[in-house]
PAMARTOR-400261 format. One record per residue (C-alpha): residue in three letters; x, y, z. Coordinates in steps of 0.5 Angstrom, whole numbers, plus 500, padded with zeros to 3 digits. Layout:
<atoms>
ATOM   resn     X     Y     Z
ATOM    Ala     X     Y     Z
...
</atoms>
This chain:
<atoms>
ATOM   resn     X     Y     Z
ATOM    Unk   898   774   339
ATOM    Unk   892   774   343
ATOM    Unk   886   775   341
ATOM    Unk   878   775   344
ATOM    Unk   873   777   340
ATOM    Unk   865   777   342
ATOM    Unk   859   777   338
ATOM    Unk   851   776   338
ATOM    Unk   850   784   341
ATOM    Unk   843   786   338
ATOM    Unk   838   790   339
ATOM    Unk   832   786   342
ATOM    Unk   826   789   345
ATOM    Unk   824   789   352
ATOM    Unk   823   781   355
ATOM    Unk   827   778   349
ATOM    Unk   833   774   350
ATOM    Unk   841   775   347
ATOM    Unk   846   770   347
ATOM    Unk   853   773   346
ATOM    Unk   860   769   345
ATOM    Unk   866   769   346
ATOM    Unk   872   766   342
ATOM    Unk   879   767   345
ATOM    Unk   885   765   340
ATOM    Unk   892   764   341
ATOM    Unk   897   758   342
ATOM    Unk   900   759   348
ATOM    Unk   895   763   353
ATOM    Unk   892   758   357
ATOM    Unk   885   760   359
ATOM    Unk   883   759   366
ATOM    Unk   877   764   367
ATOM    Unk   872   768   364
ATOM    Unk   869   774   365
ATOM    Unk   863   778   363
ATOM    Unk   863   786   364
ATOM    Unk   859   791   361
ATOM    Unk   859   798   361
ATOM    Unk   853   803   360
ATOM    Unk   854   810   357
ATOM    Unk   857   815   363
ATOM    Unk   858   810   367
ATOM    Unk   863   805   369
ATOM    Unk   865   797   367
ATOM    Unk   861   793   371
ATOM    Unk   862   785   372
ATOM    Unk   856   781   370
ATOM    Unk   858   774   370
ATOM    Unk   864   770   371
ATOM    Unk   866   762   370
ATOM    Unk   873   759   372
ATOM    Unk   876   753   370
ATOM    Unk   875   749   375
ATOM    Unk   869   752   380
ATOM    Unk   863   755   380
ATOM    Unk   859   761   376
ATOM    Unk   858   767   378
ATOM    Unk   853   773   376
ATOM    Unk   852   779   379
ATOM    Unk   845   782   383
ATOM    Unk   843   786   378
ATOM    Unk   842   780   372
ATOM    Unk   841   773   377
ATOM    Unk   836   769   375
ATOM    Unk   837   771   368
ATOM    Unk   843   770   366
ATOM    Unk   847   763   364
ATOM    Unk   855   764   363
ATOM    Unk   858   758   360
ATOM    Unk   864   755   356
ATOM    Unk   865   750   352
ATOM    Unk   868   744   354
ATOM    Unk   876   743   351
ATOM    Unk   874   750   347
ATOM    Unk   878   758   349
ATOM    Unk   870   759   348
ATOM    Unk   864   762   352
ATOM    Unk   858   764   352
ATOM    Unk   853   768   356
ATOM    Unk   845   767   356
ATOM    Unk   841   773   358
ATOM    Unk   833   773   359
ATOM    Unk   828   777   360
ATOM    Unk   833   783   358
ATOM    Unk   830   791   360
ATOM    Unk   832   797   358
ATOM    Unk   837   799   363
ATOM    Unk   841   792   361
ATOM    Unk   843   796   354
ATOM    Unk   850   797   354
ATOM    Unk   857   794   351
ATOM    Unk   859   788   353
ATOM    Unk   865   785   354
ATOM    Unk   869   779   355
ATOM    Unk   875   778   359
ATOM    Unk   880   772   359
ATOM    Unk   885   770   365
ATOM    Unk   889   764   365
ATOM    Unk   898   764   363
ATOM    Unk   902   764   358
ATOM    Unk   908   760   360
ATOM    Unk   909   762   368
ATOM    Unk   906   769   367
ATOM    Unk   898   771   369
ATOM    Unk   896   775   364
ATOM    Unk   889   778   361
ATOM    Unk   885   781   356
ATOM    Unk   880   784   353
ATOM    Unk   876   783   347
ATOM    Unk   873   791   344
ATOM    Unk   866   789   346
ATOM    Unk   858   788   343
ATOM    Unk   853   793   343
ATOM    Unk   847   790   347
ATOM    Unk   841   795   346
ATOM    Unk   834   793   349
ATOM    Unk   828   798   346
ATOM    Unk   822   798   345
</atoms>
């Protein structure tokens, strides 16, 4: 069995900074990349930050600059440092775990972390 959980949502008031992590658990997935998303009240899940194994981070427009995607090294573990936070970075944030079990190319899904930014 699967499980990824994430942790280190709070509220934070504007300008401060979070670190939210990821854990995945499982004795067969082999994890190759790490994704954060997020999804704010009324709209749709958007990609935040992702890191493969083997390559280069990548973090969308919105929050470049102030956001640092990292994972352990030997660990299913990951985390994501955000900066400077503004109001409309509030939202559940996810993480999202790709990699293989056996031949098979599989994701999951952790339940999420509120993240509210307010004064």
């Amino acid at each position: 069995q699967v499980q990824v959980v994430e942790s280190g949502g709070d509220l934070v008031q504007p300008g401060g900074s979070l670190r939210l992590s990821c854990v995945v658990s499982a004795s067969r997935f082999r994890v190759y990349a790490m994704n954060w998303h997020r999804q704010a009240p009324g709209k749709q899940r958007e990609l935040v930050a992702g890191i493969p194994t083997h390559g280069y981070p990548e973090s969308a427009d919105f929050v470049k600059g102030r956001v640092a995607i990292s994972r352990d090294s030997g660990e299913n573990m990951g985390h994501l440092q955000m900066n400077d936070l503004k109001p409309a970075d509030t939202a559940v944030y996810y993480c999202r775990a790709g990699g293989t079990i056996g031949d098979a190319m599989v994701e999951y899904w952790g339940q999420g972390t509120q993240v509210t930014v307010s004064s």
